[in-house]
Each structure stands twice: as structure tokens, then as C-alpha cells.
C-alpha positions, 0 to 999 in steps of 0.5 A: 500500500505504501508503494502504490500510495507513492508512486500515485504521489510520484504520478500526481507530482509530474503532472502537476509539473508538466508545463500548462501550454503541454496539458492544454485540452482542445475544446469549443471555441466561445460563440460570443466574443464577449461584447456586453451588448450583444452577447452572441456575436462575434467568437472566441478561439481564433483571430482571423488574419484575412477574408477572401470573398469570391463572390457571383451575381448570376444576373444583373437584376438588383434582386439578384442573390449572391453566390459566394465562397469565403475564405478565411485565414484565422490562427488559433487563440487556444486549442479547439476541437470546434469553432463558431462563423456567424451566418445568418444568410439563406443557406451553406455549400459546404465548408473544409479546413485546411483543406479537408471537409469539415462537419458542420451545421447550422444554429441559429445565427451560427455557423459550427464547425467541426475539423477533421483534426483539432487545432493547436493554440497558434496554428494558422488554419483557413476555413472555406465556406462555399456556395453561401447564398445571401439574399437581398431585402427592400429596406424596411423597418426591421434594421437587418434588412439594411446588410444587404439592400436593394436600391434602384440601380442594384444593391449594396451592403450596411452591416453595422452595428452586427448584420453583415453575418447576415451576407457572409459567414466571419466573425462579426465583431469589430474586436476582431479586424482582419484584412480583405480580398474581393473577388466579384463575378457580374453580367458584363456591363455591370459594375462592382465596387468594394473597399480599398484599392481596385486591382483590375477589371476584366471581361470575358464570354459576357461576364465581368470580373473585378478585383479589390483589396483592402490591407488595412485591418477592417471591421466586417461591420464596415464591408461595402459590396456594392454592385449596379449601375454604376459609374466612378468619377474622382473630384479630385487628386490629393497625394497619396489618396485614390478619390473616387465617387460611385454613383449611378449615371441618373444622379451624376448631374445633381450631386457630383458638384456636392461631393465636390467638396471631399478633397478640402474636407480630406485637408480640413480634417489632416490639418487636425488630426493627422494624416489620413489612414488610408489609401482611398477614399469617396462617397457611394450615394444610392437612390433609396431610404435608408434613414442613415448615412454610414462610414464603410471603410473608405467609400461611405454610404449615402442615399439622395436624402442628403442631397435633394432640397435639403440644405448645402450645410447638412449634406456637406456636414454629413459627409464630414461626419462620415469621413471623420470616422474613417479616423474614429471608428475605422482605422481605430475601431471600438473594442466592444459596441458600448465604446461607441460613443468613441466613433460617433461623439468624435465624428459629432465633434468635427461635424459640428466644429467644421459646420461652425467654421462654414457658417452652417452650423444652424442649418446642420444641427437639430432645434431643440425645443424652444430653440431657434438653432445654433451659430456657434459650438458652445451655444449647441453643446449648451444646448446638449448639457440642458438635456444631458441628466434626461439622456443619462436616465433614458439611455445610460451614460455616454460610454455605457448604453443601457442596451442594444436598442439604445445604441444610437441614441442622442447620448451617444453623438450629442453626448459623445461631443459633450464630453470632447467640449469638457475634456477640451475645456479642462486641459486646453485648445492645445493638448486637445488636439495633441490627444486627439492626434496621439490616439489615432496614431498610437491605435491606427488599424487597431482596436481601442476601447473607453479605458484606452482613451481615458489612459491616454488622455491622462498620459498626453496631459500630464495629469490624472484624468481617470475620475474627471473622464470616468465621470463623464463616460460612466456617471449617471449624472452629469458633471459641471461643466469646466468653465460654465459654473452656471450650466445646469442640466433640467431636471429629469423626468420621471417618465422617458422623455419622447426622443423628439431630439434626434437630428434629421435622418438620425445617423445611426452610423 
């Protein structure tokens, strides 16, 4: 009995001694990446690297479904027996890892996989979906039928905040970034368009084939797959930036003069906070209601709404807004969706200092009530702190939305810029915009959360700024203003204030 009992203890001791990476188990990766919003998007157990999208549109109807094959280089973040895609699309092919077919089956917006041998923690593996079919919607109320959209001259994607599984299988999350190829196969005198770079169009035996590439590490919420009957046109040229504008032939007259102004705007916005971060850029505008505009990555998305007998100052404010977020949102992307605010507060903030500088800013900003508009920042960021306590219990603080359906709330935009007045206000003009310069530097083609900026904030300003900015992004109620003593927010209602606040066409975006 002694014997047994010590080599028991022997056998006991040399496991416990054998390294943890040696004992390492595969097992499932996580289906959600752990986003406190939305809890089932996204997985866990690999970072993917690289999308390649082989996509065919059988014909040139809008209508027109896609065809399509992914796939996917991802290097495994621990040992799996099993991963989950997202796909919410019609219906899957089949799917092979490394080359070998692989189990799969379908559960809820779920792709599961099972490979034929499990992975190792480290190990690069590609994943190739086939013949996935996603089917374009009119757009409507329910805000999935946006992902991938019909409009009159064809169809096009808009995937945010957590739709574009619903077009192809990924990880669809913007906590995981990857770079991307497109390949389209269309009807010949159909054109495609996708971000990035194109690298070559060509056609045979009446099919065209087009080819982009983005090598910037993008978001999936942020794919644009746009294809119709549509033209390019560049309004200009700026060094070391690729212009060009998509519209369909129809819309060219009237609003290729309004988008005129892009290359000063490109200026306006490197003139304060640095070079621009990637290597095209332009407006793609659709005849249709969307109700938003949206910042896919290098190409933003717009529908006539913006243009047609409305005001040059919410168009061109508009387009700012969408163009700031190529800094804001693209090339430093949120790490969960509760960072929002870090996107669409920083895109208000230019949008509104751009607007003042114009002499626009009436005419783009809302009315709030009693109010008859606003001719400079400060008076509209007055405006925002009256309101600001309300915004608190309604939708949650600036930098924790009290939910998904809250998301794009006035809190978020409006509030978000609130607190780049108050932070502007305590340290200065000056080391302002020497953080705002650091933080899409530092994080450039990365992921960046609220914590993040408080921390570089204090570090850029030499001082402690983690009670002043967290009470700001996370307090229930608003703080004093720095340099206003005699703002005061209203008080709260105790039922939901109607949300008669939200701009024209609220940009969920």
C-alpha cells in the first residue's frame, strides 16, 4: 500500500509539473466574443488574419442573390476541437479546413464547425465556406434588412452595428479586424465596387470580373459590396489618396458638384488630426431610404436624402461626419459596441466644429425645443448639457448604453461631443488636439476601447484624468461643466422623455 500510495504521489507530482501550454485540452471555441451588448456575436478561439470573398451575381437584376465562397485565414487563440462563423444568410455549400471537409451545421445565427483534426493554440488554419447564398431585402423597418439592400440601380451592403453575418459567414465583431480580398463575378456591363484599392477589371464570354483589396485591418461591420449601375468619377487628386465617387449615371448631374467638396474636407480634417489612414477614399450615394448615412471603410454610404432640397450645410456636414470616422471608428475601431460613443461623439465633434467654421452650423444641427438653432459650438453643446441628466436616465451614460436598442441614441453623438467640449475645456485648445492626434496614431488599424482613451488622455496631459473622464463616460449624472459654473442640466423626468431630439435622418452610423 505504501508503494502504490507513492508512486500515485510520484504520478500526481509530474503532472502537476508538466508545463500548462503541454496539458492544454482542445475544446469549443466561445460563440460570443464577449461584447456586453450583444452577447452572441462575434467568437472566441481564433483571430482571423484575412477574408477572401469570391463572390457571383448570376444576373444583373438588383434582386439578384449572391453566390459566394469565403475564405478565411484565422490562427488559433487556444486549442479547439470546434469553432463558431456567424451566418445568418439563406443557406451553406459546404465548408473544409485546411483543406479537408469539415462537419458542420447550422444554429441559429451560427455557423459550427467541426475539423477533421483539432487545432493547436497558434496554428494558422483557413476555413472555406462555399456556395453561401445571401439574399437581398427592400429596406424596411426591421434594421437587418439594411446588410444587404436593394436600391434602384442594384444593391449594396450596411452591416453595422452586427448584420453583415447576415451576407457572409466571419466573425462579426469589430474586436476582431482582419484584412480583405474581393473577388466579384457580374453580367458584363455591370459594375462592382468594394473597399480599398481596385486591382483590375476584366471581361470575358459576357461576364465581368473585378478585383479589390483592402490591407488595412477592417471591421466586417464596415464591408461595402456594392454592385449596379454604376459609374466612378474622382473630384479630385490629393497625394497619396485614390478619390473616387460611385454613383449611378441618373444622379451624376445633381450631386457630383456636392461631393465636390471631399478633397478640402480630406485637408480640413489632416490639418487636425493627422494624416489620413488610408489609401482611398469617396462617397457611394444610392437612390433609396435608408434613414442613415454610414462610414464603410473608405467609400461611405449615402442615399439622395442628403442631397435633394435639403440644405448645402447638412449634406456637406454629413459627409464630414462620415469621413471623420474613417479616423474614429475605422482605422481605430471600438473594442466592444458600448465604446461607441468613441466613433460617433468624435465624428459629432468635427461635424459640428467644421459646420461652425462654414457658417452652417444652424442649418446642420437639430432645434431643440424652444430653440431657434445654433451659430456657434458652445451655444449647441449648451444646448446638449440642458438635456444631458434626461439622456443619462433614458439611455445610460455616454460610454455605457443601457442596451442594444439604445445604441444610437442622442447620448451617444450629442453626448459623445459633450464630453470632447469638457475634456477640451479642462486641459486646453492645445493638448486637445495633441490627444486627439496621439490616439489615432498610437491605435491606427487597431482596436481601442473607453479605458484606452481615458489612459491616454491622462498620459498626453500630464495629469490624472481617470475620475474627471470616468465621470463623464460612466456617471449617471452629469458633471459641471469646466468653465460654465452656471450650466445646469433640467431636471429629469420621471417618465422617458419622447426622443423628439434626434437630428434629421438620425445617423445611426
Amino acid at each position: 500500500m505504501r508503494t502504490r500510495g507513492l508512486l500515485l504521489a510520484l504520478v500526481v507530482l509530474a503532472l502537476t509539473a508538466v508545463p500548462a501550454q503541454a496539458r492544454d485540452l482542445p475544446s469549443p471555441g466561445a460563440a460570443g466574443i464577449g461584447d456586453r451588448l450583444f452577447p452572441g456575436l462575434g467568437n472566441g478561439g481564433y483571430d482571423v488574419q484575412h477574408y477572401n470573398l469570391d463572390l457571383r451575381y448570376a444576373t444583373s437584376a438588383p434582386s439578384q442573390p449572391i453566390d459566394g465562397t469565403v475564405t478565411i485565414l484565422a490562427r488559433a487563440t487556444q486549442p479547439l476541437s470546434r469553432f463558431d462563423l456567424d451566418f445568418a444568410g439563406q443557406s451553406v455549400g459546404g465548408v473544409t479546413v485546411d483543406g479537408a471537409r469539415a462537419s458542420w451545421r447550422r444554429d441559429g445565427e451560427e455557423l459550427v464547425v467541426t475539423p477533421r483534426r483539432s487545432l493547436r493554440r497558434g496554428e494558422l488554419f483557413a476555413v472555406r465556406v462555399s456556395h453561401f447564398v445571401a439574399v437581398p431585402t427592400e429596406p424596411g423597418d426591421d434594421p437587418s434588412s439594411t446588410a444587404f439592400f436593394i436600391h434602384a440601380d442594384g444593391s449594396a451592403t450596411a452591416g453595422q452595428p452586427n448584420f453583415e453575418h447576415f451576407v457572409y459567414p466571419s466573425n462579426d465583431h469589430p474586436r476582431d479586424k482582419a484584412t480583405f480580398t474581393f473577388r466579384f463575378d457580374v453580367p458584363a456591363g455591370t459594375t462592382a465596387v468594394a473597399n480599398g484599392l481596385q486591382l483590375g477589371h476584366w471581361t470575358r464570354k459576357g461576364r465581368t470580373t473585378w478585383l479589390y483589396a483592402e490591407r488595412h485591418p477592417m471591421a466586417t461591420e464596415l464591408t461595402q459590396l456594392a454592385v449596379g449601375n454604376l459609374r466612378f468619377s474622382s473630384p479630385g487628386r490629393r497625394p497619396g489618396v485614390l478619390l473616387r465617387d460611385v454613383l449611378p449615371p441618373s444622379l451624376e448631374a445633381e450631386i457630383l458638384p456636392r461631393l465636390a467638396v471631399g478633397p478640402a474636407q480630406i485637408d480640413w480634417m489632416q490639418d487636425r488630426v493627422g494624416r489620413y489612414p488610408f489609401e482611398s477614399m469617396g462617397s457611394l450615394v444610392v437612390r433609396a431610404d435608408l434613414g442613415f448615412a454610414l462610414e464603410t471603410q473608405t467609400l461611405s454610404l449615402l442615399d439622395t436624402y442628403w442631397f435633394e432640397d435639403q440644405p448645402v450645410g447638412l449634406g456637406d456636414a454629413t459627409l464630414l461626419h462620415e469621413l471623420s470616422h474613417m479616423w474614429f471608428g475605422d482605422s481605430v475601431a471600438p473594442r466592444e459596441w458600448s465604446d461607441i460613443w468613441l466613433n460617433e461623439g468624435h465624428a459629432s465633434w468635427y461635424e459640428f466644429v467644421y459646420s461652425e467654421e462654414k457658417g452652417f452650423l444652424a442649418d446642420d444641427t437639430v432645434n431643440y425645443p424652444d430653440e431657434n438653432g445654433y451659430d456657434t459650438v458652445e451655444e449647441l453643446m449648451h444646448a446638449v448639457y440642458l438635456h444631458s441628466d434626461q439622456w443619462r436616465h433614458d439611455s445610460g451614460p455616454v460610454a455605457r448604453p443601457v442596451d442594444a436598442d439604445h445604441l444610437f441614441d442622442l447620448q451617444v453623438y450629442h453626448g459623445g461631443a459633450l464630453v470632447l467640449y469638457a475634456l477640451r475645456q479642462v486641459v486646453g485648445a492645445r493638448t486637445f488636439a495633441r490627444i486627439e492626434r496621439e490616439w489615432v496614431t498610437r491605435y491606427r488599424d487597431r482596436v481601442a476601447g473607453t479605458d484606452d482613451f481615458i489612459a491616454l488622455a491622462s498620459q498626453v496631459a500630464h495629469r490624472d484624468l481617470r475620475g474627471f473622464l470616468g465621470a463623464w463616460l460612466y456617471g449617471t449624472t452629469t458633471p459641471p461643466m469646466p468653465g460654465h459654473p452656471d450650466w445646469k442640466a433640467d431636471p429629469v423626468q420621471a417618465a422617458p422623455a419622447a426622443r423628439t431630439l434626434t437630428p434629421a435622418r438620425q445617423r445611426r452610423r
